[in-house]
N, C-alpha and C positions, 0 to 999 in steps of 0.2 A: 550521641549514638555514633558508634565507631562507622565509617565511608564502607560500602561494599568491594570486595576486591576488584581488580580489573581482570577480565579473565583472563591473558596475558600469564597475572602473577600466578593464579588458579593453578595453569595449564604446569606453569614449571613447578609450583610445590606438588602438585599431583607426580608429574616423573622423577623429581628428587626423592619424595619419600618410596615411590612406588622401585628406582634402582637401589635404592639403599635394605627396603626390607625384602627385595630379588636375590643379593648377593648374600646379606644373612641368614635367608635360608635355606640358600647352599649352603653355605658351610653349618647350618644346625642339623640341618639333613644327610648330610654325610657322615656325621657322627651318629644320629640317632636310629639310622637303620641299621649298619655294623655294627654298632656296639656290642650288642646283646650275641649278636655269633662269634667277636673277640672275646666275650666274656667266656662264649662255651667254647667255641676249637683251639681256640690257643692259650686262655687262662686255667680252660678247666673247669670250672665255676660250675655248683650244681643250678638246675633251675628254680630254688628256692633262694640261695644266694643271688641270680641273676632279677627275679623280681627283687628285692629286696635292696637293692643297688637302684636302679631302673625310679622304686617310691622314695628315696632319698632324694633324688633329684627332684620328685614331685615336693616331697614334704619341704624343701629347701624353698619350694616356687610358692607352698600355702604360707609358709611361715612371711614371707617377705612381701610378697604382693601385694597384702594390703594396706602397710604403711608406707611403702612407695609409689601407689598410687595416690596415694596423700600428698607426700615431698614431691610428688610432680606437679603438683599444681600447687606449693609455697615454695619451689625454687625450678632453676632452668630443666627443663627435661629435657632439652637436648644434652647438657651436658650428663645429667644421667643414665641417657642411651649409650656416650661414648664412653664413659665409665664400665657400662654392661660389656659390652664392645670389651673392652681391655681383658674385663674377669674371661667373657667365654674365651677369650682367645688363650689364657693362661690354661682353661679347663682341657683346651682341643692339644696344648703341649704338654700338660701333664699326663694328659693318655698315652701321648705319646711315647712317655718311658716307666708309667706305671704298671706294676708287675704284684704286688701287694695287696693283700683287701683293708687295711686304712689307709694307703695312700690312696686306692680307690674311692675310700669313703671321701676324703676329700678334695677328691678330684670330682666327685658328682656333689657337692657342696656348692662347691667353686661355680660349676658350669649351670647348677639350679636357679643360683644368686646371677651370673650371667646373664641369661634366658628372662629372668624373670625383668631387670632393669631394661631390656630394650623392649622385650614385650610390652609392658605395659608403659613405657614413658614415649615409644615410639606412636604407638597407635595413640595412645591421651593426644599426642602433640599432634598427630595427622587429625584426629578429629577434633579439636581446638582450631585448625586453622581452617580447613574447607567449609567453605557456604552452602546454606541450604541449596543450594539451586542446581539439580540433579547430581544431587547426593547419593543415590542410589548407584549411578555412573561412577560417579567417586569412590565409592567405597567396593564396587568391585570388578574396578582398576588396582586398588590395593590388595586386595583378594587375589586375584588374577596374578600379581606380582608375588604374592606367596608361597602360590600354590604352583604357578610357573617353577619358582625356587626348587619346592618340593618334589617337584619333576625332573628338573633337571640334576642335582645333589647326588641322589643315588645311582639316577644315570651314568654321571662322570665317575663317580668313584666307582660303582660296576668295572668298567671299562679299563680303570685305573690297577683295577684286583685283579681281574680275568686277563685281558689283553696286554696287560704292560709290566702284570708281574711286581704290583708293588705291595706291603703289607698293610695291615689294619691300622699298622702302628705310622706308615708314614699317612697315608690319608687321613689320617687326625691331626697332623701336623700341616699338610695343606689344606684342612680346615681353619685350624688357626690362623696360616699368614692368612688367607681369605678375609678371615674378623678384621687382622690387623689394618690390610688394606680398606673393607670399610669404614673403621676408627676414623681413617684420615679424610675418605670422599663424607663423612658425616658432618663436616665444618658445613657444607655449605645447605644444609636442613635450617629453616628459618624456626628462630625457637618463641616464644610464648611466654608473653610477664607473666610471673608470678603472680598469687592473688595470697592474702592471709586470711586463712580459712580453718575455722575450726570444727576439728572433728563433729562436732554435735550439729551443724549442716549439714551432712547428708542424708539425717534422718528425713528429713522432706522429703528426700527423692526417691528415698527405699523402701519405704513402709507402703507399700503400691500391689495391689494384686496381680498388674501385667508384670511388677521386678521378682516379684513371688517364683511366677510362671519361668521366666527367663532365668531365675535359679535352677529349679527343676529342669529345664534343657540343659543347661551349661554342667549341672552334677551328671545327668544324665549321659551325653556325649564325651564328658570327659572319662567316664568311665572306660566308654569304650575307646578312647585314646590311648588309654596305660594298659591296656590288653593289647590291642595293636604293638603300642612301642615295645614290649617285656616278651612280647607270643609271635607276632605277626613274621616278622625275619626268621626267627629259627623254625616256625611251623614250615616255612616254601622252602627253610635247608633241610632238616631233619625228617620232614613228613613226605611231599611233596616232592622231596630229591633235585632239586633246583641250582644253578651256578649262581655265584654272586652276579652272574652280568644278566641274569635272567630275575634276577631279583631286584635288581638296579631297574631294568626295563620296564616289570609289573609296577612299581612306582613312577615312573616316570612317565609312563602312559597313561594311569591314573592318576597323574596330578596336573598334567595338560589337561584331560577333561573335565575337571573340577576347576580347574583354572578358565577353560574357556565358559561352561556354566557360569561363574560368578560373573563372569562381561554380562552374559543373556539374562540372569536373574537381578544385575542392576539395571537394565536398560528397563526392563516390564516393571523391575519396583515402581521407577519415576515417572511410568504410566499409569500402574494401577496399583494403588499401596496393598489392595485385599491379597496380593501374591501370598501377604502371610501367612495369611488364612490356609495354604498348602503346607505349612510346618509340619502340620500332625500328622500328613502323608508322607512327609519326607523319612520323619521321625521313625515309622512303622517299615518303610524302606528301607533305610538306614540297617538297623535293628536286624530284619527278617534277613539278608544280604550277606550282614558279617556274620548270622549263624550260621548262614549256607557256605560259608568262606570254610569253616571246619570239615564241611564234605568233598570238598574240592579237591582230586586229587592228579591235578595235572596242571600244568601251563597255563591250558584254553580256560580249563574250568575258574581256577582259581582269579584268573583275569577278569573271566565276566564276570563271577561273583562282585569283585572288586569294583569292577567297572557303575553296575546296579546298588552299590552299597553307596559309591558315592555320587551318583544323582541325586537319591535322598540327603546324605551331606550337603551339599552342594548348597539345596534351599533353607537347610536348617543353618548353616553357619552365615550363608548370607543374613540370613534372618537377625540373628541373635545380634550378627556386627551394626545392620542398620540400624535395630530397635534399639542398642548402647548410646547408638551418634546422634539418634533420633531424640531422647526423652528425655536426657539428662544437660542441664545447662554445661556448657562451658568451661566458665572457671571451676568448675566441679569435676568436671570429665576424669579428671587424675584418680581420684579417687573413688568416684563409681566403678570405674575402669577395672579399678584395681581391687574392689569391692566384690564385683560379679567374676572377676578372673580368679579368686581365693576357693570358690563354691567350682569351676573349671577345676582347676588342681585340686580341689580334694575330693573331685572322682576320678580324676587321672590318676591319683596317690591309690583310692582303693583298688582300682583295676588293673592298676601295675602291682600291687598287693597281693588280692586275689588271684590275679594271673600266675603267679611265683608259685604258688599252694597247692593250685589247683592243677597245674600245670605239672608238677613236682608228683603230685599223688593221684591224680584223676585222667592226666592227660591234655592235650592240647586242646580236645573238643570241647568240654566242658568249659573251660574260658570263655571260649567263643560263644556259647550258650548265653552264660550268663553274662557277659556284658552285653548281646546283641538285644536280648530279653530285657537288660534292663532300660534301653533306650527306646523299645514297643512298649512300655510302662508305660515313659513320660509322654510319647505318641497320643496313646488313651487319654492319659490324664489332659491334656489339651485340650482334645477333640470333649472332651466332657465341660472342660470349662470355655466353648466354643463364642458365649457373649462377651465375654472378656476380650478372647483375642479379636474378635470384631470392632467391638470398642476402640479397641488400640487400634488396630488399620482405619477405621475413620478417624483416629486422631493424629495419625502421620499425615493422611490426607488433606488437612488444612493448611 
């Protein structure tokens, strides 16, 4: 049996991996909220093209994710983060001079396959290496570094648009060096032997009613991610009448709060694991928030909406990240990981999908409808299978 870490080494794999996935996602957050208004006030792009563009990226992240959550656990996954690392940094310079829709097309190839090698071989390898022993803290310290990211990304680049006068097209470029510079602080991420594992092990781990469950949220939420990423930015430009530094700011205020949540919803996990048992409230939160985000036609309004939408996030993502770190061994993690993040993407793919269509022909609110609708679904469906999720909180609890 491998020795317990000393908490010492804990404390610095905790701040290594937690500034390393801080500074990625500034730079993935930078791109991802301008993109979609480069797409419309300077490319032109109708909003059936712009989703359309928007689930490329997705479909690039279902196609790959989950065999590289596999190759993350039969070879280094640190080197396959800095690998990811290189691709987005290529995706965030091809935007930079992309003007074309198949240079586009594979510029959102590039930045899918990016996204998706750090995503899932960074988080396999953070959760590979941290110990049971308030794990809940752990993992949202990681959170917390995210979602900080997430906060801060659109902020700067606001600032950068409004205040300073620069284009869409340079702030995808200092996105990239951003990648490139984490590329380099990524050496010092401790990485994780390989195991030889074959696909037909992780049937054990999946064929499980609570990994059922935690499909249904992961399709669920992601759905409403690719409505967000495809709707969200041009709904506060085009609807709402909003500056880019004003829409820099509604994220950035809403991603410190979800960010400081995930510290308070790790600390209560490691006290009382039944927090989970609050999913299906979050779920219904979540859900009823981003409908009311389509009514919202101001500043204040659209903030609070924002602000109420992600409280319910808040516990639902914590959730889903502990119960991943929680239930699945190990040497396995790579490919669970990258198992339940496949079913992620491909409701982010429909909803960035959906969004483009509905969007295109129906309007901005009805997106918002029907993604927020569809995440009060999976709410129910929880709250209906409510022995289950009790089950699994006494089974973290040992």
């Amino acid at each position: 049996m491998t020795p317990p870490a000393p908490p010492n080494f804990q404390k610095q794999l905790v701040l290594t991996f937690s500034v390393t996935v801080f500074f990625f996602s500034i730079a993935a957050w930078i791109v991802a909220i301008y993109l979609p208004i480069h797409f419309d006030r300077v490319l032109g792009l109708s909003r059936s093209y712009i989703g359309l563009l928007i689930s490329i990226y997705s479909v690039t992240l279902i196609v790959l994710v989950a065999p590289l959550g596999h190759l993350s656990d039969r070879v280094s996954p640190k080197r396959i983060v800095q690998v990811g690392l290189l691709l987005f940094a290529g995706y965030c310079f091809l935007l930079g001079r992309a003007r074309t829709l198949p240079v586009l097309v594979i510029a959102q190839v590039l930045g899918g396959a990016g996204n998706s090698l750090v995503a899932i071989a960074l988080g396999s390898l953070y959760y590979k290496n941290v110990t049971a022993s308030r794990r809940g803290q752990k993992v949202g310290i990681f959170m917390f570094a995210t979602f900080f990211g997430f906060a801060v990304g659109p902020l700067l680049s606001g600032f950068l648009l409004k205040g300073c006068g620069l284009s869409y097209r340079t702030i995808f470029l200092i996105a990239g060096g951003l990648s490139v510079g984490v590329l380099f602080f990524s050496e010092v991420l401790k990485d994780s032997a390989p195991f030889k594992i074959k696909v037909l092990e992780y049937k054990k781990d999946i064929f499980r009613k609570e990994v059922l469950l935690l499909i249904c949220m992961l399709v669920g939420m992601g759905i409403h991610y690719g409505n967000e990423r495809a709707s969200f930015s041009l709904y506060m430009k085009n609807v709402v009448g909003l500056d880019n530094f004003a829409i820099g700011s509604v994220f950035a205020i809403v991603g410190l709060w979800i960010a400081i949540l995930s510290l308070a919803t790790g600390a209560l996990f490691d006290r009382n694991k039944k927090i989970l048992l609050f999913v299906c409230v979050g779920l219904v939160l979540s859900g009823s928030c981003h409908i009311g985000t389509a009514y919202a036609n101001s500043y204040a309004m659209v903030l609070l909406a924002r602000i109420l939408h992600t409280t319910g996030d808040a516990v639902v993502i914590f959730s889903m990240n502990a119960i991943i770190a929680s239930i699945f061994p190990a040497k396995r993690m790579g490919g669970n990981l990258g198992f339940t993040s496949f079913f992620r993407m491909q409701g982010s793919f429909l909803g960035a999908l959906m969004s483009g269509f509905l969007d295109n022909y129906c309007g901005y609110r009805a997106s918002f409808i029907v993604a927020g609708s569809c995440t009060i679904l999976v709410g129910i469906l929880l709250a209906a299978n409510w022995r289950t999720m009790l089950k699994l909180s006494n089974q973290l609890s040992k």
